[in-house]
TORKOLLUM-826561 format. One record per residue: residue number from 1; residue in three letters; x, y, z of N, C-alpha, C in turn. Coordinates in steps of 0.02 Angstrom, whole numbers, padded with zeros to 5 digits. Example, Ala and Ser with C-alpha at 12.3 -4.5 7.8 and 13.67 -1.06 7.14 Angstrom:
2
<seq=1&type=ALA&n_px=00660&n_py=-00284&n_pz=00390&ca_px=00615&ca_py=-00225&ca_pz=00390&c_px=00660&c_py=-00165&c_pz=00390>
<seq=2&type=SER&n_px=00642&n_py=-00112&n_pz=00354&ca_px=00684&ca_py=-00053&ca_pz=00357&c_px=00645&c_py=00002&c_pz=00394>
% end
This chain:
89
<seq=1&type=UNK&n_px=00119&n_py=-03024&n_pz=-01409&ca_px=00110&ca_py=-02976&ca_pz=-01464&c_px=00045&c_py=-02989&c_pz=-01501>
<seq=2&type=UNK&n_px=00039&n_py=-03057&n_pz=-01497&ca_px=-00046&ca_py=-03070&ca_pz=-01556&c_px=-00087&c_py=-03045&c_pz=-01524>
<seq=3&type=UNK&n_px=-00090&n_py=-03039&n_pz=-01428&ca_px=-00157&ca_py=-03018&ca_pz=-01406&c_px=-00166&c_py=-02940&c_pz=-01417>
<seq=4&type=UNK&n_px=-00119&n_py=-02909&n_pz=-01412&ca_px=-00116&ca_py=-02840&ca_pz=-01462&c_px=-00115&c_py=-02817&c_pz=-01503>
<seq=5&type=UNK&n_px=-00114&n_py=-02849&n_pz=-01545&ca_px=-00113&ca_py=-02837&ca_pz=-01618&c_px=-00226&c_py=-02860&c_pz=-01601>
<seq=6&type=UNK&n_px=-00220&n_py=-02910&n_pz=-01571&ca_px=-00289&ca_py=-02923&ca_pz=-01596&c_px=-00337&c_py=-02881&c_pz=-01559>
<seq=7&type=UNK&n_px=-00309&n_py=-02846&n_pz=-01505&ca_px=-00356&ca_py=-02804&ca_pz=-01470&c_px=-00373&c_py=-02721&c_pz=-01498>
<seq=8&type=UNK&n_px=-00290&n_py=-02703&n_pz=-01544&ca_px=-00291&ca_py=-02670&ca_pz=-01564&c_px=-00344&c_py=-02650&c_pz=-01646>
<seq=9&type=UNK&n_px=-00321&n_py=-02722&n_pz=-01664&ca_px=-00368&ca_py=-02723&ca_pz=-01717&c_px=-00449&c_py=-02712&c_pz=-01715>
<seq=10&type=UNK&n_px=-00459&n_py=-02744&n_pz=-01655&ca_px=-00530&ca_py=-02759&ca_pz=-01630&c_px=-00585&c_py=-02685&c_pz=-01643>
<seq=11&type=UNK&n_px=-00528&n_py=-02625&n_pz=-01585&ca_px=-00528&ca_py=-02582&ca_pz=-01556&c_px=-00529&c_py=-02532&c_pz=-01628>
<seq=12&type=UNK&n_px=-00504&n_py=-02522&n_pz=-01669&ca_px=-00499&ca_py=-02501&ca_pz=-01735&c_px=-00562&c_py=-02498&c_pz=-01747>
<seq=13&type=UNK&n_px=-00575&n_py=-02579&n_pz=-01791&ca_px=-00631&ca_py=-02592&ca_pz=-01826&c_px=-00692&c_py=-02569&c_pz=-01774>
<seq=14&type=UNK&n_px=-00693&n_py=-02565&n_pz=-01715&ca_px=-00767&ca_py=-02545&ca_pz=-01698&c_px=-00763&c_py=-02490&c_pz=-01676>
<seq=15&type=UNK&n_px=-00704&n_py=-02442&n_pz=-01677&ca_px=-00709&ca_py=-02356&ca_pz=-01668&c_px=-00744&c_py=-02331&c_pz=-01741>
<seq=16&type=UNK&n_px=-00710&n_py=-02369&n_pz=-01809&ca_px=-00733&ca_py=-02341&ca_pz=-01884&c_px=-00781&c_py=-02360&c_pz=-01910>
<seq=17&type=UNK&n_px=-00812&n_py=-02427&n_pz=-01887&ca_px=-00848&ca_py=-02464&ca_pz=-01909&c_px=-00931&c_py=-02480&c_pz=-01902>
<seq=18&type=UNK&n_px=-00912&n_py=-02470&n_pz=-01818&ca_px=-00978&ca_py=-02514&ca_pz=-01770&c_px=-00996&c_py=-02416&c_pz=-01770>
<seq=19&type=UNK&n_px=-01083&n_py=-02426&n_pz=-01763&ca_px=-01091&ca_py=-02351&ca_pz=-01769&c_px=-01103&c_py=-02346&c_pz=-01672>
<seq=20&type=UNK&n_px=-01131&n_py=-02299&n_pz=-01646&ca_px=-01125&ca_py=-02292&ca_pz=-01561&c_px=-01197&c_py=-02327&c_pz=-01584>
<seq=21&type=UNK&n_px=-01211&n_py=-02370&n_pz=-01505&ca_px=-01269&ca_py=-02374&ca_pz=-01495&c_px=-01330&c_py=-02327&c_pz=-01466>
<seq=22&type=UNK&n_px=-01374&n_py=-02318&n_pz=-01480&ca_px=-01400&ca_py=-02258&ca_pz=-01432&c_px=-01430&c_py=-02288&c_pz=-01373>
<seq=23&type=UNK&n_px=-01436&n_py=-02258&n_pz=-01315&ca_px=-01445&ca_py=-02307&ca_pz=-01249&c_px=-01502&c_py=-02258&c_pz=-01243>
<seq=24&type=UNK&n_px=-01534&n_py=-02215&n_pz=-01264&ca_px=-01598&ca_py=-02179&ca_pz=-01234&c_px=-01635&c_py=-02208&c_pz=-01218>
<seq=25&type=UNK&n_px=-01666&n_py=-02211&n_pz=-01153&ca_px=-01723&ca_py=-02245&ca_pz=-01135&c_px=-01785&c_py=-02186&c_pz=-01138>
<seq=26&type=UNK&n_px=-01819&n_py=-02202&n_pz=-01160&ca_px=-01873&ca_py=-02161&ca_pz=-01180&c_px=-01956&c_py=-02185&c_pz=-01165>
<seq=27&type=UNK&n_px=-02008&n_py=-02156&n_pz=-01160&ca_px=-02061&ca_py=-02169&ca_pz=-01164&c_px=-02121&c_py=-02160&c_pz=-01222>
<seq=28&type=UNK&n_px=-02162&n_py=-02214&n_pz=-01217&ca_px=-02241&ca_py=-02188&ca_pz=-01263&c_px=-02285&c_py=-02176&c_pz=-01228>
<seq=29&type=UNK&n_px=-02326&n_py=-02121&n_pz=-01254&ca_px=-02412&ca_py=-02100&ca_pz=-01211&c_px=-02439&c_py=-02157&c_pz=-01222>
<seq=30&type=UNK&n_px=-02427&n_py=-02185&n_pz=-01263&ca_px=-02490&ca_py=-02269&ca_pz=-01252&c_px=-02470&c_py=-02307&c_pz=-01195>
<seq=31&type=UNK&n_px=-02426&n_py=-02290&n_pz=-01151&ca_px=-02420&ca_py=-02338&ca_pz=-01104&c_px=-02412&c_py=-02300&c_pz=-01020>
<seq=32&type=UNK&n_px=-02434&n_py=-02248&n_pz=-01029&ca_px=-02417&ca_py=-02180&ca_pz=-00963&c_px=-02449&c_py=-02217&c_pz=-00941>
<seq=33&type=UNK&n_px=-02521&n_py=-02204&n_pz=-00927&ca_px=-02578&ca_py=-02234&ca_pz=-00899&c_px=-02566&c_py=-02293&c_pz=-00879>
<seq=34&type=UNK&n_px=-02547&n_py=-02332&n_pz=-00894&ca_px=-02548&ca_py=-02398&ca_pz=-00867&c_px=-02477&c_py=-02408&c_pz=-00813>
<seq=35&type=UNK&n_px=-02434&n_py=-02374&n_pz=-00846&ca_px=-02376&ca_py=-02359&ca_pz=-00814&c_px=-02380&c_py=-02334&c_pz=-00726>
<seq=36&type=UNK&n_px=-02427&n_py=-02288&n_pz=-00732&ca_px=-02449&ca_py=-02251&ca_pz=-00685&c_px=-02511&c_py=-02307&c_pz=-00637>
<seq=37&type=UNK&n_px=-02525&n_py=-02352&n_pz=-00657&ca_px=-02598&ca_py=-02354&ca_pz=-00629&c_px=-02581&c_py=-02396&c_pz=-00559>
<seq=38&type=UNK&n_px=-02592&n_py=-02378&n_pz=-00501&ca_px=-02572&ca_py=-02419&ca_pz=-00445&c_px=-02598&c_py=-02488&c_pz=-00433>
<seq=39&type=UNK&n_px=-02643&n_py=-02523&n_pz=-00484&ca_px=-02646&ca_py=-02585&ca_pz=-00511&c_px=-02580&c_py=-02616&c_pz=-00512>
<seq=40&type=UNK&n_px=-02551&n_py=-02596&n_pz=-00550&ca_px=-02475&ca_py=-02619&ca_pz=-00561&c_px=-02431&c_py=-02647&c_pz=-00496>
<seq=41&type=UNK&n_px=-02388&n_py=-02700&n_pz=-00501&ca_px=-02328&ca_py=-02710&ca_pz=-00443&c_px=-02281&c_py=-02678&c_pz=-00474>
<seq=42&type=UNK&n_px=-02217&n_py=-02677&n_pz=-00458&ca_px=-02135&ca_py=-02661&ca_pz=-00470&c_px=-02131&c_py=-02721&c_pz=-00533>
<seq=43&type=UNK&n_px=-02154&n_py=-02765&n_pz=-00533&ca_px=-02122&ca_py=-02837&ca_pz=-00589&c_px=-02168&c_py=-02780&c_pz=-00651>
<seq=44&type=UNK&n_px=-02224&n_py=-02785&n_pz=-00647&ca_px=-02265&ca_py=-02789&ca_pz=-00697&c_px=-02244&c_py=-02691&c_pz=-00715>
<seq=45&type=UNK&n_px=-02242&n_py=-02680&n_pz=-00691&ca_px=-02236&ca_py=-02578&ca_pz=-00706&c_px=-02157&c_py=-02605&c_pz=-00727>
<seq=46&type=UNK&n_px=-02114&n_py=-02622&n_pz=-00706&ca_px=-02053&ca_py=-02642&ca_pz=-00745&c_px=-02049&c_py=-02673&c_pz=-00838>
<seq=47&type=UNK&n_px=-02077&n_py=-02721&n_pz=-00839&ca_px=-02112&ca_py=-02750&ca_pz=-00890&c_px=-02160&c_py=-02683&c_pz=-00942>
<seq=48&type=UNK&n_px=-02183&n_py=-02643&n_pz=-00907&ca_px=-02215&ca_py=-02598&ca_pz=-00941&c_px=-02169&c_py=-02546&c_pz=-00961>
<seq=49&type=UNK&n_px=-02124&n_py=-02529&n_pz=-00937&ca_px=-02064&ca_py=-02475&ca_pz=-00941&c_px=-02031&c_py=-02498&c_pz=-01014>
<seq=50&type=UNK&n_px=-02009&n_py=-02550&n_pz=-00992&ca_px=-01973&ca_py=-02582&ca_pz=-01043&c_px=-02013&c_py=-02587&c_pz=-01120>
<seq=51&type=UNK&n_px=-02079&n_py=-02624&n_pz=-01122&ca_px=-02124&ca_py=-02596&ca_pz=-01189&c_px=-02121&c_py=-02544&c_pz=-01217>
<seq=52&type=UNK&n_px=-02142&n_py=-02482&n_pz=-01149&ca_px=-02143&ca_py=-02423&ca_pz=-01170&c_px=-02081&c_py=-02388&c_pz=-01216>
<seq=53&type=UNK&n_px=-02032&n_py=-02411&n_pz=-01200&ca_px=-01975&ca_py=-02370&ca_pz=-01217&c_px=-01946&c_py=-02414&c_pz=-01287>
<seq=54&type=UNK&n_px=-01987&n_py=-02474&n_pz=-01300&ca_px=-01963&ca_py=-02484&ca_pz=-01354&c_px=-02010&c_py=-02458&c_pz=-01402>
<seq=55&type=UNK&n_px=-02072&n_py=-02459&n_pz=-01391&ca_px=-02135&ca_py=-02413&ca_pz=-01428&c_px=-02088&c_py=-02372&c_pz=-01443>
<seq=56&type=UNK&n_px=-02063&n_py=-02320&n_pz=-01416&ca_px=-02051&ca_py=-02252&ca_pz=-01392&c_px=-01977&c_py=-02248&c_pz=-01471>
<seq=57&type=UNK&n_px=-01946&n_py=-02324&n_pz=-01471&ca_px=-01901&ca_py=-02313&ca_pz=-01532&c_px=-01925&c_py=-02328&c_pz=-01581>
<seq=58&type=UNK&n_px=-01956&n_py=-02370&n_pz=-01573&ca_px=-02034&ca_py=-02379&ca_pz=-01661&c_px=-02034&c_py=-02315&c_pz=-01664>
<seq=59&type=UNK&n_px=-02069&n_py=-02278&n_pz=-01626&ca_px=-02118&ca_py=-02195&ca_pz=-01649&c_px=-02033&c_py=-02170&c_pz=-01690>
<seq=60&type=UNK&n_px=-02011&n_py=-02149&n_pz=-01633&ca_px=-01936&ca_py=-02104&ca_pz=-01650&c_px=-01928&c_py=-02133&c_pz=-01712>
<seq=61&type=UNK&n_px=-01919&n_py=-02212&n_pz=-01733&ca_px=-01902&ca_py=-02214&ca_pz=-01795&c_px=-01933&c_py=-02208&c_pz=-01849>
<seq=62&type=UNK&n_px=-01999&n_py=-02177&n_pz=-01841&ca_px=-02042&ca_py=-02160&ca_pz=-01897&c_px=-02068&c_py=-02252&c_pz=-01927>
<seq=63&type=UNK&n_px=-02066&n_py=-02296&n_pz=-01886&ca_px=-02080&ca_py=-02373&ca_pz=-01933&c_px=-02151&c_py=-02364&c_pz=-01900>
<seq=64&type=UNK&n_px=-02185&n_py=-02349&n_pz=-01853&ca_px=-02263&ca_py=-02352&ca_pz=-01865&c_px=-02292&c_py=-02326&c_pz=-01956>
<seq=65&type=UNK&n_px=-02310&n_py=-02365&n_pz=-01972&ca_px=-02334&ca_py=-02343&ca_pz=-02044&c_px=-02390&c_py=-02379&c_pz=-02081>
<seq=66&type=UNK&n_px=-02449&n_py=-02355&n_pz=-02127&ca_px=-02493&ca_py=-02395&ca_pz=-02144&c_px=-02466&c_py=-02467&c_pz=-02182>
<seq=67&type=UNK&n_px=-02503&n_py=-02526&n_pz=-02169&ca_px=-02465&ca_py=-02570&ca_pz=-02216&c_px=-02411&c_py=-02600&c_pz=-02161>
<seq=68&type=UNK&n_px=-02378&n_py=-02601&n_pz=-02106&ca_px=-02344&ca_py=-02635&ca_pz=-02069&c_px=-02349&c_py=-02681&c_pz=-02046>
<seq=69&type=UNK&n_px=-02309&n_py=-02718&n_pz=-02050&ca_px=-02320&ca_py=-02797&ca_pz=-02004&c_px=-02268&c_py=-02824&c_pz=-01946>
<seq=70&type=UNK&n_px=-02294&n_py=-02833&n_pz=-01901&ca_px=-02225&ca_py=-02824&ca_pz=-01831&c_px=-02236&c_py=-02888&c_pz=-01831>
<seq=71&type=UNK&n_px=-02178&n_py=-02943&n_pz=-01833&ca_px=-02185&ca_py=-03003&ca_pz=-01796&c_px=-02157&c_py=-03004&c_pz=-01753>
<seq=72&type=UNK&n_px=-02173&n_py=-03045&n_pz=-01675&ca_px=-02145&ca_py=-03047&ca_pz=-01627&c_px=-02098&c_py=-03115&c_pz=-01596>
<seq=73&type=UNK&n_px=-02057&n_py=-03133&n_pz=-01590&ca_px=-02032&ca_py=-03204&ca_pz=-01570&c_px=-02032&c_py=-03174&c_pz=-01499>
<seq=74&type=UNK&n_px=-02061&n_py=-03238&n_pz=-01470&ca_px=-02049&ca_py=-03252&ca_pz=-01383&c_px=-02073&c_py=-03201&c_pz=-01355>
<seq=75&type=UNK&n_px=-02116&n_py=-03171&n_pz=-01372&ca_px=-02159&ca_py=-03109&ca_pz=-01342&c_px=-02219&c_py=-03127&c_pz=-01281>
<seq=76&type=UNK&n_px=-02209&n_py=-03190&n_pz=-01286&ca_px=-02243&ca_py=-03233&ca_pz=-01220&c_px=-02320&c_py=-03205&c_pz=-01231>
<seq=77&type=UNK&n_px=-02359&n_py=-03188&n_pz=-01224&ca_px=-02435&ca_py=-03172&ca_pz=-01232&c_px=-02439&c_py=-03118&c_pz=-01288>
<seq=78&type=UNK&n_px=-02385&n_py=-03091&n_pz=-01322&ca_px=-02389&ca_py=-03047&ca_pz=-01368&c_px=-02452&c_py=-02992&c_pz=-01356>
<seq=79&type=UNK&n_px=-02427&n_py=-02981&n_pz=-01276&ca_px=-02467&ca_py=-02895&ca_pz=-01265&c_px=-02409&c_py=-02825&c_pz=-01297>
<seq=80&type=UNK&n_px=-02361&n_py=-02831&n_pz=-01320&ca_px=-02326&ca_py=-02785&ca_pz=-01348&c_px=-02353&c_py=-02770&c_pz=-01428>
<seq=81&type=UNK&n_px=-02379&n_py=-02835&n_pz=-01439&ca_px=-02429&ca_py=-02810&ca_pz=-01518&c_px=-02470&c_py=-02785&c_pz=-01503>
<seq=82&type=UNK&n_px=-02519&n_py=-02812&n_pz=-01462&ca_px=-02578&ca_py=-02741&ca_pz=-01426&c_px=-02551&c_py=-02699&c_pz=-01434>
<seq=83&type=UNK&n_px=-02516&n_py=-02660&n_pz=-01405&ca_px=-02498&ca_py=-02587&ca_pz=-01381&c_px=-02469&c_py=-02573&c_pz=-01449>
<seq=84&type=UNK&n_px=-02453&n_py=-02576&n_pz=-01480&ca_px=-02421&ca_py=-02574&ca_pz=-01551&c_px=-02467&c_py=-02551&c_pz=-01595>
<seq=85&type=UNK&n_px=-02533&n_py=-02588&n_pz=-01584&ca_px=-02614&ca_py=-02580&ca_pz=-01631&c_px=-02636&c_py=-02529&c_pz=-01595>
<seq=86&type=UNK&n_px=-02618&n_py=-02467&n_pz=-01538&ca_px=-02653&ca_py=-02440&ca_pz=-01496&c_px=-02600&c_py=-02357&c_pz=-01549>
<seq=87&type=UNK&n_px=-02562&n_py=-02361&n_pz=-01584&ca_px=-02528&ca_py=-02310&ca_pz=-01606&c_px=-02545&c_py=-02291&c_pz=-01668>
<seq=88&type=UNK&n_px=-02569&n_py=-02220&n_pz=-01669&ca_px=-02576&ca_py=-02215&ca_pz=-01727&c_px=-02553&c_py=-02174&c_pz=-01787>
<seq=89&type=UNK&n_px=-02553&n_py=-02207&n_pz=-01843&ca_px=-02506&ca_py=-02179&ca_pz=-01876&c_px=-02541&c_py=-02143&c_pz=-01934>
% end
């Protein structure tokens, strides 16, 4: 009975609670071009997809703005701040 009660509970609190996540994968023009460029392997155009589409929820969220400051943890060469300084707002 507790594992139902606790699954039920669970199941509650994150139907009223937790909002949906949005799973859109999306793109930015700051990164077509490179996206595209047959320079690229499958690792690295992967790696670029993935930037792109988080650019792509910065823009959507309107947080490009004068005055911003992005810090990055574990961004490994922090080329995602590049592309970040390439948008303009």
């Amino acid at each position: 009975m507790h594992d139902f009660l606790k699954g039920f509970t669970e199941s509650f609190v994150y139907s009223v609670y937790v909002p949906e996540i949005d799973s859109e994968i999306g793109s930015s023009k700051v990164l077509e071009e490179e996206i595209e460029s047959p320079m690229n392997g499958n690792e690295a155009r992967r790696h670029l997809k993935q930037t792109s589409s988080i650019l792509h929820m910065l823009e959507k969220g309107n947080l490009f703005k004068p005055q911003t400051c992005f810090i990055e943890f574990g961004s490994g060469k922090g080329k995602r701040y590049v592309k970040c300084s390439c948008i303009n707002v």
